[in-house]
C-alpha positions in Angstrom: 85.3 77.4 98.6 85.5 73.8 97.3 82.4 75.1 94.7 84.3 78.2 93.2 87.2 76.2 92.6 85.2 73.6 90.6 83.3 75.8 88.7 86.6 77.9 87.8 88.7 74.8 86.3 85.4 73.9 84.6 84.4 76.9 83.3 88.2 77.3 82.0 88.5 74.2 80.4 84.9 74.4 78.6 86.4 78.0 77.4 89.8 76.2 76.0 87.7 73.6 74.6 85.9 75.8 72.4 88.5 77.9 71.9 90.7 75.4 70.2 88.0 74.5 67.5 86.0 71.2 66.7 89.2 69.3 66.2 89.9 69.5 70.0 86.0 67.2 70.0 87.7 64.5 67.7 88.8 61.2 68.6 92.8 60.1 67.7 93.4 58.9 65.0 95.8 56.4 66.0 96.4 54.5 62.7 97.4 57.8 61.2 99.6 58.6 63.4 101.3 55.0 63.1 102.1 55.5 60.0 103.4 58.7 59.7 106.5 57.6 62.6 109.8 56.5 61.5 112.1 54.1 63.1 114.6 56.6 65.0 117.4 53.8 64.7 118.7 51.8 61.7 119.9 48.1 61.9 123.6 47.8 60.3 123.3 45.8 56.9 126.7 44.3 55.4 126.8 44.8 51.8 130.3 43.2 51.1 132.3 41.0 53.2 136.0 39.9 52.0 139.0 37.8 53.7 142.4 39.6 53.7 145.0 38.0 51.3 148.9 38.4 52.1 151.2 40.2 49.3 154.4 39.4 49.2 155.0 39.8 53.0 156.8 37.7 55.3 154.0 38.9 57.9 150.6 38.0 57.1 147.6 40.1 57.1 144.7 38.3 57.9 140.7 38.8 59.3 137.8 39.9 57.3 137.1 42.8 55.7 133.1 44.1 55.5 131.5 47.2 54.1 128.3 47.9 56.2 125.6 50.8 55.7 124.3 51.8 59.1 121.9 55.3 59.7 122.5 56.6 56.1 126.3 55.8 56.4 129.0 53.5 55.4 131.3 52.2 57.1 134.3 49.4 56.6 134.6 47.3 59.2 137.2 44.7 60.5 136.8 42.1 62.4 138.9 41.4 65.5 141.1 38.5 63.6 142.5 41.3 62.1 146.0 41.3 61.5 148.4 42.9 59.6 152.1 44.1 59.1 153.7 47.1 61.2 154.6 50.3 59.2 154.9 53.6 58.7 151.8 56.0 57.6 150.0 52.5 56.8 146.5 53.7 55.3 143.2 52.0 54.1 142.6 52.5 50.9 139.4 51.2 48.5 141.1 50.1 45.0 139.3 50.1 41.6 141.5 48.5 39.1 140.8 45.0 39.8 139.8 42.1 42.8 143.7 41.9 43.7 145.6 44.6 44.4 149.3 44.9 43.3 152.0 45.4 45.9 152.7 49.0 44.4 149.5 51.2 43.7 150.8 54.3 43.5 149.6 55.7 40.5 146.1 53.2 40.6 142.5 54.1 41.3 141.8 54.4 44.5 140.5 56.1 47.3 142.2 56.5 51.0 139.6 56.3 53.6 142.3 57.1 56.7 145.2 56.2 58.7 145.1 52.6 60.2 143.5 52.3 63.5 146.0 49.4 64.8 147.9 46.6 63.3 145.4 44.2 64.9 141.9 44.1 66.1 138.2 45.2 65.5 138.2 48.4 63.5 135.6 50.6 62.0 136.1 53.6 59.7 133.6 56.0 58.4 134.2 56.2 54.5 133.4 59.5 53.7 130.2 60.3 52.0 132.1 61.8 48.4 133.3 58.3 48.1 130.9 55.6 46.5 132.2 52.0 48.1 130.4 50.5 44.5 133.1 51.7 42.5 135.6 49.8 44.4 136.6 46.2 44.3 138.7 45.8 47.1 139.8 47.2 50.6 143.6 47.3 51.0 146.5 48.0 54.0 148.7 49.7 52.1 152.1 52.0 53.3 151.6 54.9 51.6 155.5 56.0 52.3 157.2 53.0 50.3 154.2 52.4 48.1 153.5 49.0 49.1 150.7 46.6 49.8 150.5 44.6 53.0 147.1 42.9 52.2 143.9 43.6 50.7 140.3 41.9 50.7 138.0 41.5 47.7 134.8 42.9 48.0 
């Protein structure tokens, strides 16, 4: 019994052996195969970092401010020194027309990335892909209801 079984699994493997062709004989090509994987995780790379400056509140906003690229997407993130004013529909906003932003910027160039996370503390935020962070020179908490600026980093 032991003899039919052998010559059955070798008889079917010599079949699928030459049925899959000659490249089924060839050795792997490891090298090849090397080099044609791609790292399935990407390291997070800061491209700007900024402290936050006050304006023209009796509550500062302070921490650091950094734009980071991670997987093919950017993100701003702040660090947990973070601190800034309370508010009403307080938003963070990218600004264009200059390093320092003004207290009002209604009527500026800039971009809102979204609502504030929390008035202190690590926070990241996606900035969505439409939005290129090169065309922006700063990061800004700004209160979108009385048009005015908490505090802003330069990036």
């Amino acid at each position: 019994m032991q003899r039919l079984i052998l010559a059955t699994l070798s008889t079917l493997t010599l079949g699928i052996t030459l049925a899959s062709g000659a490249n089924a004989l060839k050795p792997l090509d490891l090298a090849a195969i090397a080099q044609n994987t791609q790292p399935t995780e990407t390291v997070a790379i800061a491209q700007a970092t900024g402290r936050f400056v006050t304006v023209q509140q009796e509550k500062a906003t302070t921490g650091t401010a950094s734009v980071v690229t991670e997987n093919g997407q950017t993100y701003l993130v702040f660090d947990r020194a973070f601190s800034t004013a309370n508010g009403p529909d307080v938003q963070v906003v990218l600004y264009a027309d200059g390093v320092a932003v003004p207290v009002n910027i209604e009527g500026s160039n800039y971009a809102v990335v979204g609502d504030l996370q929390s008035f202190e503390g690590s926070q990241r935020y996606l900035v969505d892909a439409s939005i290129d962070v090169n065309d922006y020179t700063a990061v800004a908490i700004w209160c979108r209801e009385f048009d005015v600026t908490f505090g802003y980093a330069p990036l």
